[in-house]
PAZAMAR-843899 format. One record per residue (C-alpha): residue in one letter; x, y, z. Coordinates in pm, 1 decimal, always signed. Example, Ala and Ser with C-alpha at 12.3 -4.5 7.8 and 13.67 -1.06 7.14 Angstrom:
aa, x, y, z
a, +1230.0, -450.0, +780.0
s, +1367.0, -106.0, +714.0
END
This chain:
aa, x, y, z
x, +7012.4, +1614.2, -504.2
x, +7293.6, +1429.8, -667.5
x, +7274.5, +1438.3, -1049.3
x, +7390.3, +1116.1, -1222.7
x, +7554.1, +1175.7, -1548.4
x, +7487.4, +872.9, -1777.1
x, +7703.5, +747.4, -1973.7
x, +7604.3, +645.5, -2331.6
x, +7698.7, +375.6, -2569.0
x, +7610.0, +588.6, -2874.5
x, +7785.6, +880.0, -2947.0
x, +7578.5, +1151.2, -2901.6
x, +7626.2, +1323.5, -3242.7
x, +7468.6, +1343.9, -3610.5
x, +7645.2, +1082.3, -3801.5
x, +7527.5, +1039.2, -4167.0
x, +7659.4, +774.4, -4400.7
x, +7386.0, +766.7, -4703.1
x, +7155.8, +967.2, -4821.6
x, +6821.4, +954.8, -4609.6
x, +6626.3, +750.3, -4667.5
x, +6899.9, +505.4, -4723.3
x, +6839.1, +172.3, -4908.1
x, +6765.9, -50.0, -4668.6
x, +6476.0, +181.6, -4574.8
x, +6392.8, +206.8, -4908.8
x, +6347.4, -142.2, -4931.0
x, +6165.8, -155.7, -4607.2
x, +5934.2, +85.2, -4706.0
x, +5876.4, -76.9, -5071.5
x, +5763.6, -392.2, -4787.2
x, +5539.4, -176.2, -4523.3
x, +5359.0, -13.1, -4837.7
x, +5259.8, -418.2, -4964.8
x, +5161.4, -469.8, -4605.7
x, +5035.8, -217.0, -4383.6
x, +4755.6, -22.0, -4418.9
x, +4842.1, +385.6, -4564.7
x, +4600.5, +508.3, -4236.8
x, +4899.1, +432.3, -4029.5
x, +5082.7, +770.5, -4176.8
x, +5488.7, +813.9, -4122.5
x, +5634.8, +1144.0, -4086.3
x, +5977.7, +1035.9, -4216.2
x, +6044.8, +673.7, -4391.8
x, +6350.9, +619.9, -4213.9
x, +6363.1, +322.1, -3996.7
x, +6535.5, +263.0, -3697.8
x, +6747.5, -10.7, -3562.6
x, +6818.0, +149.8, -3243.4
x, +6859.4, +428.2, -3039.2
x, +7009.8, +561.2, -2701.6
x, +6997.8, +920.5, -2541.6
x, +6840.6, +1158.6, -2833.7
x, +6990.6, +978.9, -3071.9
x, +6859.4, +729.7, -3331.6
x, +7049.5, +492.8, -3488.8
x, +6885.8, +392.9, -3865.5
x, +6876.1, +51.0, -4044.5
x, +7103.1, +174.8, -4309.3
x, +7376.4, +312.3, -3990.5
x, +7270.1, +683.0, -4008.0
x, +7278.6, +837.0, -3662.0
x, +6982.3, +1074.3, -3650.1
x, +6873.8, +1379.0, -3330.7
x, +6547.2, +1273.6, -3241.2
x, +6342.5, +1593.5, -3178.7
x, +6048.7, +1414.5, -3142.1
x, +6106.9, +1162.2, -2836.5
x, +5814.0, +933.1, -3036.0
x, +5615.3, +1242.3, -2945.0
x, +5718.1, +1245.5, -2560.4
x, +5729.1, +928.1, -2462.1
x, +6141.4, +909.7, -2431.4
x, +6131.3, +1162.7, -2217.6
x, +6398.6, +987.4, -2016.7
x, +6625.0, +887.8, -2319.3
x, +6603.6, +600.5, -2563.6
x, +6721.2, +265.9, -2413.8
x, +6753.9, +346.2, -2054.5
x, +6975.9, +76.4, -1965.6
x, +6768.0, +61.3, -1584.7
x, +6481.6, +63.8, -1756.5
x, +6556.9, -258.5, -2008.8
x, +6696.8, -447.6, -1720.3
x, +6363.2, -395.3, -1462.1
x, +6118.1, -478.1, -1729.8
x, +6327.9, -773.9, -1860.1
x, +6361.8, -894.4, -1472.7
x, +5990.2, -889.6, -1476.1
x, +5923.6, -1053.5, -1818.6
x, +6147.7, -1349.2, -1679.9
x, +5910.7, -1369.8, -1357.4
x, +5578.1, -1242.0, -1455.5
x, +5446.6, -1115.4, -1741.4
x, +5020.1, -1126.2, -1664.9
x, +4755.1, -1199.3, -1446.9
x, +4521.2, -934.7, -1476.3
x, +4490.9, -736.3, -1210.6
x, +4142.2, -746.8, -1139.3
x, +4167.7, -1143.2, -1159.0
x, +4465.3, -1145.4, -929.0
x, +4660.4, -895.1, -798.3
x, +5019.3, -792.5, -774.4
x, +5268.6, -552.0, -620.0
x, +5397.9, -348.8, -902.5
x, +5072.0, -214.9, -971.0
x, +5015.1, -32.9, -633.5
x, +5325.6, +45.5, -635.2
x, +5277.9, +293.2, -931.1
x, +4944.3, +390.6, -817.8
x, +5135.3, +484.9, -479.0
x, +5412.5, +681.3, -655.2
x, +5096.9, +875.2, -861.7
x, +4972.3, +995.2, -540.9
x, +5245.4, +1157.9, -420.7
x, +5364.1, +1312.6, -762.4
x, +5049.9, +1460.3, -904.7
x, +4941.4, +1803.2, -750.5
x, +4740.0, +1834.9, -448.3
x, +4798.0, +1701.0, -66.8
x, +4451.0, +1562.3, -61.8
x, +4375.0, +1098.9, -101.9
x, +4457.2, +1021.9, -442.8
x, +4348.7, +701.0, -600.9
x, +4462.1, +566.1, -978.2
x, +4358.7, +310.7, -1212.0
x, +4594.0, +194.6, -1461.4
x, +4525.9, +124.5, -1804.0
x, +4724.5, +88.8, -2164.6
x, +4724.8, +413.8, -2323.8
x, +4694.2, +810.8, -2324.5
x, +4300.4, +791.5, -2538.2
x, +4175.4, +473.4, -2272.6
x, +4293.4, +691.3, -1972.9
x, +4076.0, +1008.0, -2105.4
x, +3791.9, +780.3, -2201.6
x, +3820.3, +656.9, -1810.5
x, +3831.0, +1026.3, -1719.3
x, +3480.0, +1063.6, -1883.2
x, +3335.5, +785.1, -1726.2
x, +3447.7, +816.4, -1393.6
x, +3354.6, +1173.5, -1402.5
x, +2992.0, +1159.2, -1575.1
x, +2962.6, +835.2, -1293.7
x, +3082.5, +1117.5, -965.3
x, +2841.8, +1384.0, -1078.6
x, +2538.9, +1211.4, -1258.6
x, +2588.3, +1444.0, -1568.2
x, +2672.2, +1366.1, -1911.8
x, +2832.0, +1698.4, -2070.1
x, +3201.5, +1664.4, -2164.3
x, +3396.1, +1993.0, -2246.0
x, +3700.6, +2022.4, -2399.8
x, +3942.3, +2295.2, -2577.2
x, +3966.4, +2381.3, -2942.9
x, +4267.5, +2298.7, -3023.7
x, +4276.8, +2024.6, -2799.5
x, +4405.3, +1664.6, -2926.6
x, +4296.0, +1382.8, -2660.6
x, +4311.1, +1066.0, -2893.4
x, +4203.3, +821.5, -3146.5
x, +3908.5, +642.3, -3021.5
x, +3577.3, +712.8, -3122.8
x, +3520.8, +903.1, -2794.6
x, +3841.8, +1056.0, -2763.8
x, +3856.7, +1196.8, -3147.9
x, +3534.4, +1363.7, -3062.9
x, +3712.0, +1546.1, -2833.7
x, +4009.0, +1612.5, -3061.2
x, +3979.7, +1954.3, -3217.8
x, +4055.6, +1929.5, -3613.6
x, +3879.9, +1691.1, -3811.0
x, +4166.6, +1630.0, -4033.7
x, +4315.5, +1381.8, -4058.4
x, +4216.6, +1238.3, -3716.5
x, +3828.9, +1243.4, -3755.9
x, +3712.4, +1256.4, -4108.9
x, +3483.9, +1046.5, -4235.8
x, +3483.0, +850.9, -3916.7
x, +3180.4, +932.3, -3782.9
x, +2899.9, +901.2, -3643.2
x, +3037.7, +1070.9, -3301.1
x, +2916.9, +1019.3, -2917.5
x, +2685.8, +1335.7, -2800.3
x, +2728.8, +1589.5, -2495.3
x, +3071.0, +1653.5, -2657.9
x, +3124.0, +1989.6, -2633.3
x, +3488.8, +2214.7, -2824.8
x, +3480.8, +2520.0, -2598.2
x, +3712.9, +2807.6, -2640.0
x, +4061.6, +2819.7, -2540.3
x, +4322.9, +3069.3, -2493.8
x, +4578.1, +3121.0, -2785.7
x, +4762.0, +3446.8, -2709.6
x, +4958.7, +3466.9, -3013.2
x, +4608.9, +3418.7, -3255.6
x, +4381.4, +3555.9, -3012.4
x, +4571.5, +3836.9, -2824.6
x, +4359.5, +3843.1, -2548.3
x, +4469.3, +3810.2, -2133.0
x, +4405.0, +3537.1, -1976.5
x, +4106.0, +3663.5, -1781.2
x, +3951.7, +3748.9, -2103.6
x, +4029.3, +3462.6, -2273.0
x, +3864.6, +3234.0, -1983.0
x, +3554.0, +3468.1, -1948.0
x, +3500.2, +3385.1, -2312.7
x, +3539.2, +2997.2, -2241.7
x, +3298.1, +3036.2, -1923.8
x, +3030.8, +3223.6, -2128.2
x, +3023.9, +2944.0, -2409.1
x, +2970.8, +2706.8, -2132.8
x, +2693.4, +2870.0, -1965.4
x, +2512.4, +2984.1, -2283.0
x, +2561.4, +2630.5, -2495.9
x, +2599.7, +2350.7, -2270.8
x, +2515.3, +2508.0, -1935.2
x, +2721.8, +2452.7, -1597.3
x, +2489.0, +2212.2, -1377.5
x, +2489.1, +2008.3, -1694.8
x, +2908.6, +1974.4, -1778.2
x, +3076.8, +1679.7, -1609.4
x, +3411.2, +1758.4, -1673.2
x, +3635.7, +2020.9, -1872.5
x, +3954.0, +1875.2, -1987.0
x, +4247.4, +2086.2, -2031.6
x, +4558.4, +2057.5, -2157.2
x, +4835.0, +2226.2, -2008.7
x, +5017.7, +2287.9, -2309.6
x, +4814.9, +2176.5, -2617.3
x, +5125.9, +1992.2, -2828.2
x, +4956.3, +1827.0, -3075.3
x, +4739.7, +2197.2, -3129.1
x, +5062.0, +2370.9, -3173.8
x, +5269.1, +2422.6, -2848.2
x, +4999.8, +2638.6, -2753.4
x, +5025.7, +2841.5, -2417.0
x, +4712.0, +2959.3, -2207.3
x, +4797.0, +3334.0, -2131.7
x, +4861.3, +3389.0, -1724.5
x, +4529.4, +3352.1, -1525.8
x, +4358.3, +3112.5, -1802.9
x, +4359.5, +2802.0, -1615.6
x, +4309.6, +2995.2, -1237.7
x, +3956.5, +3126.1, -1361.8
x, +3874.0, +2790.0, -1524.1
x, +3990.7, +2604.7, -1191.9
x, +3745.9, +2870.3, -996.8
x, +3435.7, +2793.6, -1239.9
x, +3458.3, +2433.5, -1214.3
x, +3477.2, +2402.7, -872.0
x, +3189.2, +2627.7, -769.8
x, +2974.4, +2483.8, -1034.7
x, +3085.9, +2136.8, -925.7
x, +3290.1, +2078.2, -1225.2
x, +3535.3, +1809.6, -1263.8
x, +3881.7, +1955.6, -1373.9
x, +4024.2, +1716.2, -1582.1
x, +4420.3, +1799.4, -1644.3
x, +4521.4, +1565.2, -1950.1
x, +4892.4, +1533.9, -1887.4
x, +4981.5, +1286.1, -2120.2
x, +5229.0, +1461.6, -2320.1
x, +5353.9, +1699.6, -2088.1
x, +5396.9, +1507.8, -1734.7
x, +5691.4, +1320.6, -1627.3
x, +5939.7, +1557.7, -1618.8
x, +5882.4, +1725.0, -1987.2
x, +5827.3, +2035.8, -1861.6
x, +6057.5, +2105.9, -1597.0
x, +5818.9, +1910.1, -1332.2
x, +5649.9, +1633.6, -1286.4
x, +5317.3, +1792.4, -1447.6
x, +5295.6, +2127.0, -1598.0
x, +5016.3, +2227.1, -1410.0
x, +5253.0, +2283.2, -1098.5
x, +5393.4, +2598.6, -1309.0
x, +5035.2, +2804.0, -1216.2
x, +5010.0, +2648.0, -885.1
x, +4689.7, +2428.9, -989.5
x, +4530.0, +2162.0, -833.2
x, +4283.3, +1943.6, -1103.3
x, +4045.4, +1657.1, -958.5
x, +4158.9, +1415.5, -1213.6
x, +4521.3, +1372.8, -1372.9
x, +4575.3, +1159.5, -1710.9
x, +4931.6, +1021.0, -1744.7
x, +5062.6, +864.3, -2026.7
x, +5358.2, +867.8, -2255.0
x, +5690.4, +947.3, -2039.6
x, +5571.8, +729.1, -1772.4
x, +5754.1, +386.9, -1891.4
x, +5973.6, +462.0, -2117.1
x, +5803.1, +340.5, -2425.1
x, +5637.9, +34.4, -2275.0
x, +5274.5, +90.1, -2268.2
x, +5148.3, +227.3, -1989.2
x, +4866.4, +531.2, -1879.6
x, +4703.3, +623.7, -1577.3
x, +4411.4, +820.2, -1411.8
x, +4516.3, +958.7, -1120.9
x, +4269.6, +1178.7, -878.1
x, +4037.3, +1292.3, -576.5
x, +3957.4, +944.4, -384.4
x, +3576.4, +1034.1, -390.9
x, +3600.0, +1062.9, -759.2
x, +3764.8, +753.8, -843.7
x, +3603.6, +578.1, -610.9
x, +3256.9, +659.8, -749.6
x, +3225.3, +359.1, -996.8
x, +3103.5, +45.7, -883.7
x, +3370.5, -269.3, -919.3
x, +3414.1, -328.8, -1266.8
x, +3295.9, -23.8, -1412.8
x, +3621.2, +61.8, -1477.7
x, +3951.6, -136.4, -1580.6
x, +4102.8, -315.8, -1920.3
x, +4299.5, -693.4, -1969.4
x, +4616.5, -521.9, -2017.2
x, +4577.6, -214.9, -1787.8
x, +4898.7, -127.2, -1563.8
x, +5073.1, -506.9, -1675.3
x, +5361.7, -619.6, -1453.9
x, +5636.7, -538.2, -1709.5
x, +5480.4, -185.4, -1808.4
x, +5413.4, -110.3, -1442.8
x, +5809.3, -267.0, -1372.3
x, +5954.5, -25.6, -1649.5
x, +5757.5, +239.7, -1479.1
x, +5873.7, +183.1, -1158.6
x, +6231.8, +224.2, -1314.9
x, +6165.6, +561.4, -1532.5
x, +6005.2, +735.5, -1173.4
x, +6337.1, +664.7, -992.7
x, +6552.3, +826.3, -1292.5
x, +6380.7, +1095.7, -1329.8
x, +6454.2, +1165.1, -944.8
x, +6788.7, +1017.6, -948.2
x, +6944.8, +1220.3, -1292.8
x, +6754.3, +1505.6, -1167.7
x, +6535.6, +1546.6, -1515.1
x, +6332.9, +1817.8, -1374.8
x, +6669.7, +2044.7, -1377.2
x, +6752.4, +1898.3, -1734.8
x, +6440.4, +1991.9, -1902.0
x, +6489.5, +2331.1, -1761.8
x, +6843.9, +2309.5, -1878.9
x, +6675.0, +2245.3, -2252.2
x, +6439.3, +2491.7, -2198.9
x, +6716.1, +2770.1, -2149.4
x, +6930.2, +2639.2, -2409.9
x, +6643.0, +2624.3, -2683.8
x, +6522.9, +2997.0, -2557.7
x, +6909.5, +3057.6, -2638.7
x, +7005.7, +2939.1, -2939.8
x, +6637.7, +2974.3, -3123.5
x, +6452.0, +3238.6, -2939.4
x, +6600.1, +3505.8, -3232.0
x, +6446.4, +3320.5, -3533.5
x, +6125.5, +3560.3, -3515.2
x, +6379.7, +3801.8, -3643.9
x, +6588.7, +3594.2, -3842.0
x, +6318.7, +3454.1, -4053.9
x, +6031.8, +3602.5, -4242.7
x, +5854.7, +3290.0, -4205.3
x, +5806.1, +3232.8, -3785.3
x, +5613.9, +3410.9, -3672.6
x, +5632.8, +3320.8, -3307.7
x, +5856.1, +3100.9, -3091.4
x, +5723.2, +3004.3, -2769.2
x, +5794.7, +2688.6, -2535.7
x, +5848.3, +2526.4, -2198.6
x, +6107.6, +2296.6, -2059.5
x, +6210.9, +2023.8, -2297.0
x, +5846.1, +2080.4, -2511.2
x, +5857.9, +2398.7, -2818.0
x, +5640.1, +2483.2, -3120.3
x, +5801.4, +2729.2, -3347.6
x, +5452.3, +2888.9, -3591.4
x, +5521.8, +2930.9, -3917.8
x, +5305.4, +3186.4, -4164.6
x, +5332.3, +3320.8, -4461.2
x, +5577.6, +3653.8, -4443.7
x, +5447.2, +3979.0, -4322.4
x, +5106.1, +3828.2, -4189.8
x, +4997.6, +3563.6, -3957.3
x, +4867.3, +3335.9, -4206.1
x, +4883.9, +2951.8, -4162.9
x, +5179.6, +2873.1, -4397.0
x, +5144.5, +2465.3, -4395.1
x, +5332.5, +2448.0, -4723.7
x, +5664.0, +2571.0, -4532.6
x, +5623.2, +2389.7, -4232.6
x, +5645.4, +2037.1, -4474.4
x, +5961.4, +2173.5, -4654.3
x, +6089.0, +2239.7, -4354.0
x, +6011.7, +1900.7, -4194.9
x, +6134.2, +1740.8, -4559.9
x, +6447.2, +1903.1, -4543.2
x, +6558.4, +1847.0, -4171.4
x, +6482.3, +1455.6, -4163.5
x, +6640.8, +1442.0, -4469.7
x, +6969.9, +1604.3, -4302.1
x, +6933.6, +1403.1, -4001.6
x, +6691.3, +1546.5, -3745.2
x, +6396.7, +1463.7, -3680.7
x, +6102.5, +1713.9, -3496.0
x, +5738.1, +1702.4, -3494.1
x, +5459.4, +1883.0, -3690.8
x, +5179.4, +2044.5, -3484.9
x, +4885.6, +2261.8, -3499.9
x, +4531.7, +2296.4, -3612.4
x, +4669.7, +2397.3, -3988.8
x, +4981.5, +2185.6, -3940.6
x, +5200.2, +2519.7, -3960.6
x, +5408.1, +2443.6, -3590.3
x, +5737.8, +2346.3, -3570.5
x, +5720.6, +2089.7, -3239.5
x, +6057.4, +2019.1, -3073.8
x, +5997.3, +1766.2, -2780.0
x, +6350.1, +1589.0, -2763.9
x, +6438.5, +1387.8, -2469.4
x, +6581.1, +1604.7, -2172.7
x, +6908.9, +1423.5, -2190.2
x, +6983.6, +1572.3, -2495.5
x, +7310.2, +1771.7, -2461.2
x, +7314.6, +2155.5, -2549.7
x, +7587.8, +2015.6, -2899.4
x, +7328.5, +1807.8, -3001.9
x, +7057.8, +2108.4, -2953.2
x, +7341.6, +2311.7, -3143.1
x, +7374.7, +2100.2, -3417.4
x, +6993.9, +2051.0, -3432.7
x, +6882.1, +2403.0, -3446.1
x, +7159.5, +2466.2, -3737.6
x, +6992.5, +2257.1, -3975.9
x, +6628.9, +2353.1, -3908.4
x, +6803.0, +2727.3, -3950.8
x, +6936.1, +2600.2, -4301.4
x, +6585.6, +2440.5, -4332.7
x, +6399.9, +2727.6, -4271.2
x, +6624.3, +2994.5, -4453.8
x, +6592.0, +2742.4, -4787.2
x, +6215.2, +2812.5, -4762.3
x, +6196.1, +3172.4, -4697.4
END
């Protein structure tokens, strides 16, 4: 395959010309605090103006490294210049019907280009909807609709939205859940594997989830079990080898549905098109979200044709679902990633983060593990000597690096993880440049 270098129109380097925030943010914020509500939280009060590559350009002319890819949704880059022109082509032809009212190509399109990229050779049907929680709570009902059962299992640890059904299934109650209750039933948190908290293999670790099942909720009664790949909002956390091969067995001779929520780590983030393909497995139901179209809203339920096909006309769908310019940018990101050969780039990332970061267990006093795939890494942070939750360092650490110009993620069920998720274009400077201020970040703390 031939890989397309792109070329960018911002230089793809820190660039700081004020202090951050800078006063034009300032006085943006001093607005947004008079007129938004305080539940929409910010990790850093710096606003941006623009961006291209994995780098973001503030109001006040800063030039920031985006570590966060607005949690994995620029996968591809910021301001794919293919991907402004296709949805803008669209927005000056189309811009809505509904599907369901009236049809058009774009959508089948996508729902054609799902089939072929999400694992298994089997029919695949999709529906298309507006964002990462709607496409799990589609997964639920779709599933519950296939097997007659009402039993939903999912990880601890797990983070699979904001909606009143989806936060049930999110794993901390803080700040996502509290005091937002009451909650939907037959929601069950089942145990996951966490090697570096719970040292066990992964055939112990899934013979643990199995026997929770089968002693609290029962088999013949569970639906579905959703899994995440990698959990990134629970911390970067990866199952131990064999976790998600006993869980796939279980399911399907209990007539489980296997629910793989991709929605932060398809589309290329982790060195394929869904992360799943690293341990060869094959789920009934896909959910994609996030990288898919390049930050125009856009999510997707992708599985087994008997499955999907199970709910009667109507049962499922949305007003907004799969739209012609979301579906259009879409269209645009899926050739990209094939074109520029991201699959190779996030495994580029993934060597140069394992590089240039994969010493800071020894280094500092304070990380106690760093672990990671492609273009997607959660450095743990506890308290020195232990493996304590050390929260309080992963915020000074955070503090310090977006006020220096880089900006990563927090993560984890006590919001002690370090998340790096920059776009897969980023080069292995900017990665450079990155990792020497969360080094300065993290050595000010320890």
């Amino acid at each position: 395959m031939v890989v397309m270098t792109r070329a960018f129109q911002i230089p793809q380097q820190r660039q700081l010309k004020t202090e951050l925030p800078g006063p034009r943010s300032i006085a943006l914020q001093q607005r947004r605090v008079a007129s938004v509500s305080r539940g929409a939280g910010t990790l850093a009060n710096i606003y941006m103006e623009r961006g291209d590559g994995a780098i973001l350009v503030d109001v006040d002319g800063n030039q920031l490294i985006d570590l966060g890819s607005g949690i994995g949704v620029n996968t591809i880059g910021h301001a794919h210049p293919d991907v402004a022109a296709a949805a803008a082509e669209q927005a000056s032809r189309l811009t809505h019907t509904l599907f369901t009212v009236t049809p058009y190509e774009n959508y089948v399109r996508v729902a054609e280009k799902l089939a072929e990229l999400t694992p298994g050779d089997f029919e695949k049907h999709s529906i298309l909807v507006n964002s990462g929680a709607e496409a799990v709570e589609n997964a639920v009902k779709i599933a519950r609709k296939y097997t007659g059962r009402r039993a939903i299992a999912a990880l601890d640890h797990a983070f699979h939205g904001r909606t009143n059904l989806t936060m049930t299934m999110t794993y901390r109650p803080w700040p996502e859940r509290a005091g937002m209750g009451p909650f939907p039933g037959e929601i069950y948190s089942v145990p996951t594997s966490y090697p570096y908290r719970d040292g066990l293999s992964g055939a112990e670790a899934a013979a643990r989830t199995i026997d929770y099942i089968t002693t609290h909720i029962g088999a013949t009664e569970l639906a579905a079990l959703f899994v995440e790949p990698v959990q990134g909002d629970g911390g970067v956390v990866i199952p131990a080898p064999g976790y998600f091969e006993a869980l796939r067995e279980f399911c399907t001779e209990n007539g489980i549905v296997f629910v793989a929520d991709e929605i932060q780590t398809g589309m290329a983030r982790t060195g394929a098109w869904y992360a799943m393909e690293h341990v060869g497995i094959v789920p009934d139901l896909v959910t994609t979200a996030k990288g898919i179209a390049g930050g125009f809203p856009l999510a997707a339920v992708t599985g087994r044709a008997e499955i999907m096909d199970a709910v009667q006309p109507g049962g499922i769908g949305g007003t907004f679902g799969g739209n012609p310019v979301s579906t259009a940018a879409a269209l645009a990101v899926l050739d990209i990633i094939e074109r520029e050969n991201l699959n190779a780039e996030a495994q580029r990332v993934e060597a140069t983060l394992r590089a240039r970061i994969g010493n800071w267990t020894e280094r500092f006093p304070i990380v106690g593990e760093v672990r990671g795939i492609g273009a997607m890494f959660g450095i743990e942070l506890v308290h020195p000597g232990t493996r304590e939750q050390n929260p309080e360092a992963l915020t000074a650490v955070i503090r310090y690096a977006t006020s220096h110009g880089v900006i990563p993620l927090d993560s984890g069920s006590w919001d002690s993880v370090l998340r790096l998720m920059p776009p897969v274009v980023i080069s292995d400077e900017l990665i450079d440049d990155a990792a020497s201020v969360l080094e300065e970040a993290l050595a000010s703390v320890g």
